[in-house]
C-alpha positions in Angstrom: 102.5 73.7 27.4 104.4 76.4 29.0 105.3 77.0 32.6 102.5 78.9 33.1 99.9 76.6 32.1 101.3 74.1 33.9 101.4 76.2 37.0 97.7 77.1 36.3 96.7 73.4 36.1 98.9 72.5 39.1 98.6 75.7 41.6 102.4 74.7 41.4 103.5 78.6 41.6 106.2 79.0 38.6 108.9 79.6 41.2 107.9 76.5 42.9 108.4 74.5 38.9 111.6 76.2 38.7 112.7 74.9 41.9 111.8 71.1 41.2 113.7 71.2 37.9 116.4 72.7 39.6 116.1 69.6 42.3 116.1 67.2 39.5 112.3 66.3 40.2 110.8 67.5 36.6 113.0 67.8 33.4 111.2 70.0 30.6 112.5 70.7 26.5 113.6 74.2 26.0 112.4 76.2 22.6 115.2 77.8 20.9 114.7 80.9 22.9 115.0 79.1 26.2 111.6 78.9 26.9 110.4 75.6 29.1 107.8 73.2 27.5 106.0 71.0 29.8 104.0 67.6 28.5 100.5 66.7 29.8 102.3 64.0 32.0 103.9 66.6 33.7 101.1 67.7 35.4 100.5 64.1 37.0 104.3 64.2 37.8 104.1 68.1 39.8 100.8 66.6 41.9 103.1 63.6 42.9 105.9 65.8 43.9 103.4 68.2 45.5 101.7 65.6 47.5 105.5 64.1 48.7 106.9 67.4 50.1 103.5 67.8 51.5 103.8 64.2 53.5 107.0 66.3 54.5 109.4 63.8 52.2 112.7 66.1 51.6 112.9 67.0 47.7 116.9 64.9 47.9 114.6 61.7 48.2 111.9 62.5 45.8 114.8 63.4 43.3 116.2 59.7 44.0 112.9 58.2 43.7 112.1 60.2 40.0 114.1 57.5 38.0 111.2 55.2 38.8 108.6 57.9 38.1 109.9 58.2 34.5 110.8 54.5 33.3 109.6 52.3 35.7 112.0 49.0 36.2 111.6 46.2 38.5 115.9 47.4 40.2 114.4 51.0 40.3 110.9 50.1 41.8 112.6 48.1 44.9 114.9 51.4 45.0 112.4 53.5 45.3 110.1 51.2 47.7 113.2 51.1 50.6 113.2 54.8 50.4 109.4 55.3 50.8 109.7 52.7 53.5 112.1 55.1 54.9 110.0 58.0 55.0 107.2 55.9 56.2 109.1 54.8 59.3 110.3 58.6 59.9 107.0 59.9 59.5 105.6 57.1 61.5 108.4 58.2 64.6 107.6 61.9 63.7 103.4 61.4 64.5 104.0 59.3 67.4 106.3 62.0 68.8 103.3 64.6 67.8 101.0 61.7 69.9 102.8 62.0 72.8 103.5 65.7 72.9 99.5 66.1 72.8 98.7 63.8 75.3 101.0 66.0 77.9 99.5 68.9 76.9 96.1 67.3 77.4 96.8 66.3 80.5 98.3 70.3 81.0 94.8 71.7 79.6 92.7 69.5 82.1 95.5 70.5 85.6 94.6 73.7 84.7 91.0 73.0 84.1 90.9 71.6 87.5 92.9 74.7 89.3 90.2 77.3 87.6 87.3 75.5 88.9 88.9 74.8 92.4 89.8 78.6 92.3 86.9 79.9 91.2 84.7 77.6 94.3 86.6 79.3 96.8 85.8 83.3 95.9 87.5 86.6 97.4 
């Protein structure tokens, strides 16, 4: 298939496919004239990528983790496992950081709660 079928089977935009071949994350064959061709596996392989970048995993990692993706081996498999450990701990510091910012503001939201009602019991 060509780019744009895969883009309309993905909702990968074309510049977005452009961009993870350029990052190493998809690898198509070229026609003579240069034009990309894209297997039915691919499509799997963009959903992956899409669904790591969206977990907020930088495309440097995914692109180390791809060997594993393509020909799976037991040395690449514990590769890529410590990396998604990795991310899992980052992301894990990241939403407890989020946690914690939204529990202050909470506790902001209900101060001012309380000022607005104790202001609005006194009157002019």
């Amino acid at each position: 298939m060509r780019i744009g079928e895969l883009s309309a089977r993905t909702g990968a935009s074309r510049r977005s496919l452009r961009y993870y071949e350029e990052q190493g994350l998809l690898v198509s064959s070229r026609s003579p004239s240069g034009q990309r061709h894209y297997e039915d596996e691919h499509v799997q392989r963009v959903h992956l990528i899409q669904a790591f970048l969206a977990a907020g995993i930088p495309s440097t990692t995914i692109a180390q983790m791809t060997p594993c993706m393509s020909e799976p081996t037991e040395d690449r498999a514990r590769q890529a496992l410590k990396l998604m450990d990795r991310e899992r701990a980052r992301l894990s510091e990241a939403i407890n950081g989020l946690a914690a910012a939204r529990t202050a503001l909470d506790h902001l939201i209900e101060d001012n709660h309380a000022y607005l009602s104790r202001s609005a019991g006194e009157g002019p």
